[in-house]
C-alpha positions in Angstrom: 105.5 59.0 97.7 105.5 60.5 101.3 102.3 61.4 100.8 100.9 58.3 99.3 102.1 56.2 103.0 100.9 59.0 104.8 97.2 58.3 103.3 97.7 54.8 104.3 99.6 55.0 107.7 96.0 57.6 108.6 93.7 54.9 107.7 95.5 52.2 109.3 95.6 53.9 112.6 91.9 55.5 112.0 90.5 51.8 112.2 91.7 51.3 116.0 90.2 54.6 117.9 92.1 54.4 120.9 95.6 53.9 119.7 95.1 56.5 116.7 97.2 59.6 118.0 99.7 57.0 119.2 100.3 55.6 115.7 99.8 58.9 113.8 102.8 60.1 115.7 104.6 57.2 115.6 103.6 57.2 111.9 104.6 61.1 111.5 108.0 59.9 113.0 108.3 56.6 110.9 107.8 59.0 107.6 110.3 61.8 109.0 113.0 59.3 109.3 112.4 57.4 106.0 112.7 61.1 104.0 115.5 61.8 105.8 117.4 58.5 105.0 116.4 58.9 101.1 117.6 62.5 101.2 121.1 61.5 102.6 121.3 58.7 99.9 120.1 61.1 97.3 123.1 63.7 98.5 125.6 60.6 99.4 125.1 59.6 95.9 125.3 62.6 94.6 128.6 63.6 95.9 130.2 60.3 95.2 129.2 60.8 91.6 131.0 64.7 91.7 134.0 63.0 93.0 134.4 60.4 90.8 133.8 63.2 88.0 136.7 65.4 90.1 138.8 62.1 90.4 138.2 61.0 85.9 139.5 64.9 85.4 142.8 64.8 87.7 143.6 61.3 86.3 143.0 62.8 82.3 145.3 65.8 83.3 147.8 63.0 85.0 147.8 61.3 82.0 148.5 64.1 79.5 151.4 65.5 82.2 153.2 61.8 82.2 152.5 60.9 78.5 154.8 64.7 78.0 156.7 63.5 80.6 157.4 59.9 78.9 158.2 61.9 75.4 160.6 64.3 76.7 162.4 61.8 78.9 162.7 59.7 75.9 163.7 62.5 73.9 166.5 62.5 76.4 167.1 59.1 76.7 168.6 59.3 73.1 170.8 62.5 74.0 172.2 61.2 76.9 173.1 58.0 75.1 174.7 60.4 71.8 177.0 62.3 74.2 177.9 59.3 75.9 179.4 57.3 72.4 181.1 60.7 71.6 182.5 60.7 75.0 184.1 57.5 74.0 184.9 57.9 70.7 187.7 60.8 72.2 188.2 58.5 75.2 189.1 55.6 72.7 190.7 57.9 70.0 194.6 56.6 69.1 196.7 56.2 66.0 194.8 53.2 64.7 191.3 54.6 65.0 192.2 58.3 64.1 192.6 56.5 60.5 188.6 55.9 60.0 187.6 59.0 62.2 185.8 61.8 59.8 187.4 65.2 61.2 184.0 66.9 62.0 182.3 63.9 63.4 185.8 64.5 65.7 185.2 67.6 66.4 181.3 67.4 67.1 182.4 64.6 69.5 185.3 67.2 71.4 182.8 70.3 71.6 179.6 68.3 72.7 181.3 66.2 75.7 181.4 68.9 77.5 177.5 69.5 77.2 175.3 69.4 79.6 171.5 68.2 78.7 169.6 69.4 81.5 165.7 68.9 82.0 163.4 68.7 84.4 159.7 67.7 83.9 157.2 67.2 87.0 153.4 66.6 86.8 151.4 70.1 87.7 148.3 68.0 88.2 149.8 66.6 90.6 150.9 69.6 92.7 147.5 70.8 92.3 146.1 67.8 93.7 148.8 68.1 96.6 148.2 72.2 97.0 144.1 71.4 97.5 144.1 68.8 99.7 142.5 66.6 96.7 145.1 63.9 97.0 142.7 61.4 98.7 140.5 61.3 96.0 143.5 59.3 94.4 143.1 56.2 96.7 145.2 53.9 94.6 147.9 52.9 96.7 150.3 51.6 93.3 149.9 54.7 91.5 150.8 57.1 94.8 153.9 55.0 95.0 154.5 54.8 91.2 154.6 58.8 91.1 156.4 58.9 94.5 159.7 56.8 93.4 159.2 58.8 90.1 160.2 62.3 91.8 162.6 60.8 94.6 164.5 59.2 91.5 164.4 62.5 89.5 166.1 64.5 92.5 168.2 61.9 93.2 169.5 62.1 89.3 169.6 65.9 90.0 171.3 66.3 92.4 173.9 63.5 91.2 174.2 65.8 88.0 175.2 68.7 90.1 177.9 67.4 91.4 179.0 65.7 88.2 179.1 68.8 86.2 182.3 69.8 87.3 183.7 67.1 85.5 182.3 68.5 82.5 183.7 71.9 83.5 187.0 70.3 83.5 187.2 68.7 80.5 185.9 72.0 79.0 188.5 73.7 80.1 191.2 71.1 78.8 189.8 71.0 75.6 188.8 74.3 74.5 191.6 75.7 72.8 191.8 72.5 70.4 188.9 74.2 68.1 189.0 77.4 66.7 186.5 80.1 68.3 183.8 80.3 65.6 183.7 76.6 64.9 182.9 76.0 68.5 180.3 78.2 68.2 178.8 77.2 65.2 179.1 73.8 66.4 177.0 74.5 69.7 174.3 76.3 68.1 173.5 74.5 65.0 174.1 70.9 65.9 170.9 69.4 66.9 172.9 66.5 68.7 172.2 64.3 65.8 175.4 63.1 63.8 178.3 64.7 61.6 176.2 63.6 57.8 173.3 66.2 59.1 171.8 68.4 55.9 172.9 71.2 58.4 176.3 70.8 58.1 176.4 70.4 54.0 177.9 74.3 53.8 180.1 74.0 56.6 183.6 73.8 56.3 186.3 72.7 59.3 189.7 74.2 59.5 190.9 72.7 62.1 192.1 69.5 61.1 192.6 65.7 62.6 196.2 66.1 62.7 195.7 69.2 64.7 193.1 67.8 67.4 195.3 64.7 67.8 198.3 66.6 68.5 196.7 68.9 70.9 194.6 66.0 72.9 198.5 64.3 73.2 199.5 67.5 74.6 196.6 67.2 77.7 198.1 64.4 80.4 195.4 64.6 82.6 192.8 64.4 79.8 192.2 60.7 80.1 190.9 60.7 83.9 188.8 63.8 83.5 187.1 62.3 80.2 186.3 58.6 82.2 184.6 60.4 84.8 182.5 62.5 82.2 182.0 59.1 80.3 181.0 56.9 83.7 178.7 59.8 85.4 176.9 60.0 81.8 176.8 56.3 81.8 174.8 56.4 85.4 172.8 59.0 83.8 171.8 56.7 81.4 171.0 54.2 83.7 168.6 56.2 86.0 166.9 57.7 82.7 165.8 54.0 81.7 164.3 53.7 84.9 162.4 56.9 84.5 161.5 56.0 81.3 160.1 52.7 83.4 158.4 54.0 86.0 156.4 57.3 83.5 155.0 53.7 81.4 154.1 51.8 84.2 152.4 55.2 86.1 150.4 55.6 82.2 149.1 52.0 82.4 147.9 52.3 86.1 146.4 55.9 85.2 144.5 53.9 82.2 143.3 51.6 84.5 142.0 54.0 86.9 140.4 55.4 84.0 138.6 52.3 82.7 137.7 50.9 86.2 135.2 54.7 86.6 133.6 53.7 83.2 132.7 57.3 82.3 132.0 57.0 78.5 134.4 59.4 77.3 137.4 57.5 79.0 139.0 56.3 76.7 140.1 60.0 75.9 
């Protein structure tokens, strides 16, 4: 193409003799410039295309680390909410409702009060992005926000938990004597925090019985305070879980966005 003005630009000038070295070099110069300007594009083009291809790969590996994220914190959701109605059910437990209580539905809801359900799930896509210096590829504003409230509302709820579980240490100690020793422990390893009619339990068989548990809660004064804070704090739990779960859906329909706004054929993977 260069080549093909050149030819031109020579005869042009060739026609006037004495301005032909002036507009060969200004020609020369004219054609310099021009390459140059289509060789930038070329490269500009070029690397706006590798980081849009860079950009398409974090936001797939966002969206497979927040749709995990979503699952698990979901998965949580419904734990949290289980160990808080069995927190209750012992709260609320007196003459009148021991009546229509099923013993080991009891003594699931004793033992697992005390539990703790810890997780923790962050995004390692987006520590690598952080870690490389790639994070202003991501120049959406809503999703950099999005993901920021997401982790200063996870170590907010951690560090709440922290200083919650010693109401659960409490109530632990109150209230382990009230099963026996290897019911506890079958209890905590084969209950999959599901509900006392669970195929697992079909072979078990509790000794300790209502009578006994309702005679040795009577016997715990302070009992009642410990067990409201372990109820309230799990209830706040609650709370800031179903805004997690909020915020990981709202992050996975910006990252979609994102996704369908580059157009790259294979994004709706």
């Amino acid at each position: 193409m260069i080549g093909f003005f050149r030819k031109i630009r020579k005869k042009l000038a060739d026609d006037n003799k004495p301005l032909k070295y002036m507009r060969y070099a200004i020609g020369e110069i004219v054609l310099v410039v021009i390459g140059i300007l289509i060789a930038l594009s070329i490269n500009n083009w070029n690397e706006d295309r590798k980081d849009k291809e860079l950009y398409y790969s974090y936001l797939i590996r966002l969206k497979e680390d927040f749709t995990e994220m979503l699952n698990s914190t979901k998965e949580a959701q419904i734990i949290e909410k289980r160990l808080v109605e069995l927190g209750e059910m012992v709260l609320n437990f007196d003459e009148e409702t021991a009546k229509d209580i099923n013993p080991l539905q009891f003594a699931i809801a004793l033992d697992y009060t005390a539990g703790r359900h810890f997780y923790k799930k962050s995004s390692q896509t987006w520590a690598d992005l952080i870690s490389t210096g790639n994070l202003n590829l991501l120049d959406n504003k809503d999703l950099r926000n999005q993901i920021g409230a997401y982790n200063s509302l996870i170590d907010q709820r951690h560090f709440q938990i922290e200083e919650w579980f010693a109401f659960k240490v409490k109530y632990r100690d109150l209230t382990r004597h009230i099963l026996r020793p290897e019911e506890r422990l079958y209890l905590t390893e084969d209950w999959p925090y599901g509900n006392f009619e669970d195929p697992a339990f079909e072979d078990f068989k509790l000794q300790t019985t209502l009578d006994e548990m309702k005679s040795k809660l009577k016997a715990i004064p302070e009992l009642k305070g410990v067990l409201t804070d372990v109820v309230l704090t799990r209830n706040i739990t609650v709370s800031m879980i179903n805004n997690e779960v909020k915020l990981l859906s709202s992050i996975l329909m910006t990252i979609n966005d994102e996704i369908s706004k580059l157009g790259f054929k294979n994004s709706s993977k």
